[in-house]
C-alpha positions, 0 to 999 in steps of 0.5 A: 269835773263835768261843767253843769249844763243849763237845762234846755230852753222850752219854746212853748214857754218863751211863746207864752212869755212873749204873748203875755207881755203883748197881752199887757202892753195891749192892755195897759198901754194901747188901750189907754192910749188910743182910748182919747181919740177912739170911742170903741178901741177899749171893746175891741181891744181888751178881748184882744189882750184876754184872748192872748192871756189864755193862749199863753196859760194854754201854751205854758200852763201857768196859770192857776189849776181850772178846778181850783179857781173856778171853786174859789169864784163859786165858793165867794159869797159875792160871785153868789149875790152876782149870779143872783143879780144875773138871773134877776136879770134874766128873769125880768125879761119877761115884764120888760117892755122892751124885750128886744134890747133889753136882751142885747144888753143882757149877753152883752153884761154876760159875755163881759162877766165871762171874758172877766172870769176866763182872764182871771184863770189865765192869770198866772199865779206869779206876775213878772213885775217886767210886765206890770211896770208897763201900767204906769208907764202906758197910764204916764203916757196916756195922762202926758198925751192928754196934756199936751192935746189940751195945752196945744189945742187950747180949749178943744178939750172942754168941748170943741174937739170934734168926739169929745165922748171919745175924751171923756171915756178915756179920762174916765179909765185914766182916772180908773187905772191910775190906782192900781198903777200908783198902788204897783209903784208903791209896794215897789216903794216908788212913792214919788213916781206914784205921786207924780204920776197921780198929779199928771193924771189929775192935770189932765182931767182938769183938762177932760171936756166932762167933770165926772171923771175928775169928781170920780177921781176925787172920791177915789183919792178921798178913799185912798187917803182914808185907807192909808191912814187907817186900812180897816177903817177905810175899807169898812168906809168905802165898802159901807158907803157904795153898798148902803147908797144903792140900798137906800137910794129911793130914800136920796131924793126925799133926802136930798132935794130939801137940802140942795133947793134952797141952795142951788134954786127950786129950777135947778137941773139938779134939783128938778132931777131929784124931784121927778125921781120923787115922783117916779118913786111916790106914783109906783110904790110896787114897781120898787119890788120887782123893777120896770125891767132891764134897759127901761131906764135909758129908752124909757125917757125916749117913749115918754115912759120916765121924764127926759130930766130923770137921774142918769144914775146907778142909783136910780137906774138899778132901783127903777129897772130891777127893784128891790131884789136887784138892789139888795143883790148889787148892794151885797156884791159891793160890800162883800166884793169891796171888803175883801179887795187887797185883804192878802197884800195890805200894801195894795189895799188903799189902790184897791179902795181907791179903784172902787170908790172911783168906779163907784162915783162914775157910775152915780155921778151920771157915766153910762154905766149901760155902756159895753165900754164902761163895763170893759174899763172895769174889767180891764182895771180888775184885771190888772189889779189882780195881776198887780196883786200876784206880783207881790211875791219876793225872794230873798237870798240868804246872808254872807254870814248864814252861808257854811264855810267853804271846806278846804279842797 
């Protein structure tokens, strides 16, 4: 009989192969890596790592049909309330006074929206876990790394390492990638790794020169906790919280600030933040519909606009700059976005809770939310979580008993 001849090898499929795991080795291990002692190595790397994703879709056309994926981005109530936030943006150029920056900062937050949806088209629909086992390894390896770095260097993680920003911003995406790192290990069933792995993370943020990326951390594990225990009461949790605190945030310091004095003394930093957002809110009760106008909050403090010891805040800065409009809008991305985090694999969607309520406690908890890193880590993280979630996919063989007989020759 003929012997069966294997079919012939494609070279356009063994590139896009070979590109797509340098992609993910960028993105899952270089960059967490280099990010505790480059500030900018996540900017400039995560283009990087997307630019190959798309080359390898180009090359091997795995990825899911443009037209397909571009009617589900469209079609999400989420991406909707998003591109309203978008042109509200946009739209407050015209009241801003600072027209200049504030337009910098808008094709900035444009351009990383763009590159977030062009990586989520070259995904592929099915993720070989060879690739996706490079997150927690490079999240291991970063987390060890910062570890050793506090261990042999004493106390220079807590603030005499000369770019302790460079620290802070790769705790806060260790703290970050952890979850979809631990959630991939765990639909593979490897819970111990996955606790270990959380606790070397947690070790070196104890370590981290800021507490906002531990703090963060905390939420997070507060939101997995929740969901393990009861998945639809966790997401309802999580996604209720993040979307009514920027609803409701001009309420928090009226609310707040009677609570903390008595406790942490009428001249505490915080006490007195609370006070001049009260003022902010109590001088200008109009400006609460339509904003000052992007980028305000941050150089407002530099030109006397805003007091130096205003919140440093999303909570604030999205109230002050764009109003109610922007508010309502963000809020219904957060809860539209978070409740459908992980809904098609439940085994994912503690991780998924977890990674929102950790992005979402950086950002109210004081993290430079304007900042193009912050905005890169989260798509970074979205990424990998979405490649995490395509990887789900299991083929099983039938049993020895099921197959037919053999016939006799």
């Amino acid at each position: 009989m003929p012997r069966a001849t294997s079919p012939t090898p494609d070279p356009a499929v063994d590139a896009a192969a070979l590109l797509r795991r340098l992609a993910f080795f960028g993105l899952t291990v270089v960059i967490p890596v280099t990010a505790l002692v480059s500030r900018r190595s996540v900017v400039i790397l995560a283009p990087i790592g997307i630019v190959l994703l798309i080359i390898a879709a180009a090359l091997d056309g795995a990825q899911r049909p443009l037209g397909a994926g571009l009617s589900r981005l469209g079609g999400a109530r989420a991406i909707l309330a998003g591109a309203l936030l978008l042109g509200w943006c946009a739209l407050s150029l015209v009241w801003t006074p600072f027209p200049g920056p504030a337009t910098e900062r808008l094709l900035n937050l444009a351009a990383t929206v763009a590159l977030t949806v062009a990586g989520y088209l070259a995904l592929p629909d099915r993720m070989r876990s060879a690739n996706l086992y490079l997150l927690p390894l490079g999240v291991g390896a970063a987390a060890i790394g910062a570890v050793l770095l506090g261990l042999f260097s004493g106390a220079s993680l807590r603030g005499g390492f000369e770019d302790d920003s460079a620290l802070e911003r790769g705790a806060m995406l260790l703290a970050l990638l952890l979850w979809p790192a631990a959630a991939w290990l765990r639909s593979r069933r490897r819970d111990m790794e996955a606790l270990g792995l959380a606790v070397v993370v947690a070790l070196a943020l104890v370590l981290a020169p800021g507490p906002v990326p531990l703090l963060a951390l905390a939420f997070g594990a507060a939101a997995f906790a929740l969901s393990a225990w009861r998945q639809g009461l966790g997401v309802r949790v999580t996604a209720g919280v993040a979307a009514g605190l920027v609803a409701l945030a001009p309420l928090l310091p009226f609310l707040l600030r009677p609570v903390l004095t008595p406790v942490l003394g009428p001249l505490h930093p915080t006490v007195l933040s609370l006070r001049a957002w009260q003022r902010v809110v109590t001088s200008e009760p109009l400006r609460l519909i339509t904003g000052h106008g992007l980028e305000t909050a941050l150089r407002g403090k530099v030109v006397g606009m805003l007091p130096i010891n205003a919140p440093a805040s999303l909570l604030f800065e999205i109230w002050y700059e764009l109003g109610i409009v922007g508010a309502f809008a963000a809020a219904f991305v957060l809860w539209n976005g978070i409740r459908h985090s992980g809904r098609e694999h439940p085994v994912l969607t503690p991780g998924a809770m977890a990674t929102a309520a950790t992005a979402f406690a950086s950002a109210c908890l004081g993290i430079g939310t304007t900042a193009s890193w912050w905005f890169t880590s989260v798509t970074v993280v979205v990424l990998v979580f979405i490649a995490a979630e395509r990887g789900q996919f299991r083929t099983s063989r039938p049993k020895a008993s099921a197959l037919p007989p053999r016939s006799a020759a």
